[in-house]
Phi, psi and omega in degrees: 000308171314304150320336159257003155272309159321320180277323190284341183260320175326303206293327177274025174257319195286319166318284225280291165013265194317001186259327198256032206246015185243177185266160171276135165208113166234135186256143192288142189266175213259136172312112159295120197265170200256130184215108164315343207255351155314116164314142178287163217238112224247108173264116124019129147297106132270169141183130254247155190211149183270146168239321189193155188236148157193132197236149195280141219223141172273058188273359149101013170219182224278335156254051183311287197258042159262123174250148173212175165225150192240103160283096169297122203264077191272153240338087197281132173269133177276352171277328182298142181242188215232167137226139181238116162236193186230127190267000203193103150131186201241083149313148167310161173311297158288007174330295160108172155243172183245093167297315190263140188315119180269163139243115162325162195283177181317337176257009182072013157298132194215094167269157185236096198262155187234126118346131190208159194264149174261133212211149152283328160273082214246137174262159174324147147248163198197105162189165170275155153230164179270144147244126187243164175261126158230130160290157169305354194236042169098280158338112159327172107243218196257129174255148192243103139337096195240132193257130153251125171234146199216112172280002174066175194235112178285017169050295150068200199244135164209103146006340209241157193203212178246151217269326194295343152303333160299293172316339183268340174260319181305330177286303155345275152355270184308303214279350166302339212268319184311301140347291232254329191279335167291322160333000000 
């Protein structure tokens, strides 16, 4: 019996493991390259919308301590490339501006990634950003506003953990109380 207690907490150590075990990875969108010697170009409308803010947070897995923001880029012409700079407002600290011309990815996804402390205790953000269109040859286009604002997290009380550790203690639990009721 001890034996099959022991192959069961190995195995819900390896459960509980496998959710926070992979790596933070983002991969950088590819530069637009520039050949001046292009002809100019009739750009496209667009216009930008935030899809999603994430501020780092202690969630048990690898990118904890990254804040990023995902701008969409609606209806994105794939030859153009994008630069975001902040015209306005307080960014996390390391935010940075993206000066040189991006292309966002195919659905017009533009993540912006920050270093950030993991914290229950994120103070606010507020700021603008520009996303201009550059043509291949170099050439402005029509540029967009976009406000991101995050009312940050007051940290408060919380209840909530990683979940395969619970379960893992709740199995844990039962098969000592089970055990223990065979004695």
């Amino acid at each position: 019996m001890f034996k099959k207690f022991l192959l069961f907490v190995a195995l819900a150590g390896i459960l509980s493991a496998s959710s926070s075990a992979f790596a933070c990875d983002f991969e950088a969108a590819p530069k637009l390259s520039i050949d001046t010697t292009l002809p100019a170009i009739v750009f496209e409308e667009f216009d930008v919308k935030i899809a999603q803010i994430k501020r780092g947070e202690d969630s048990g897995n690898s990118c904890d301590d990254l804040g990023w923001v995902t701008l969409e880029i609606i209806d994105v012409d794939p030859e153009v490339g994008y630069t975001v700079a902040l015209t306005d407002g307080s960014p996390p600290k390391d935010f940075g501006e993206y000066l040189a011309p991006v292309i966002p990815d195919e659905d017009g996804k533009l993540v912006l990634v920050w270093s950030e402390a993991v914290s229950e205790d994120q103070p606010p953000v507020n700021f603008t950003l520009r996303v201009t269109a550059i043509a291949p040859n170099g050439d402005a286009g029509p540029s967009h506003d976009v406000v991101v604002s995050h009312s940050g997290m007051d940290g408060g009380c919380s209840a909530a953990g990683h979940q395969d550790a619970g379960l893992m203690g709740l199995a844990v639990f039962g098969l000592l109380f089970q055990w223990r009721r065979k004695k």
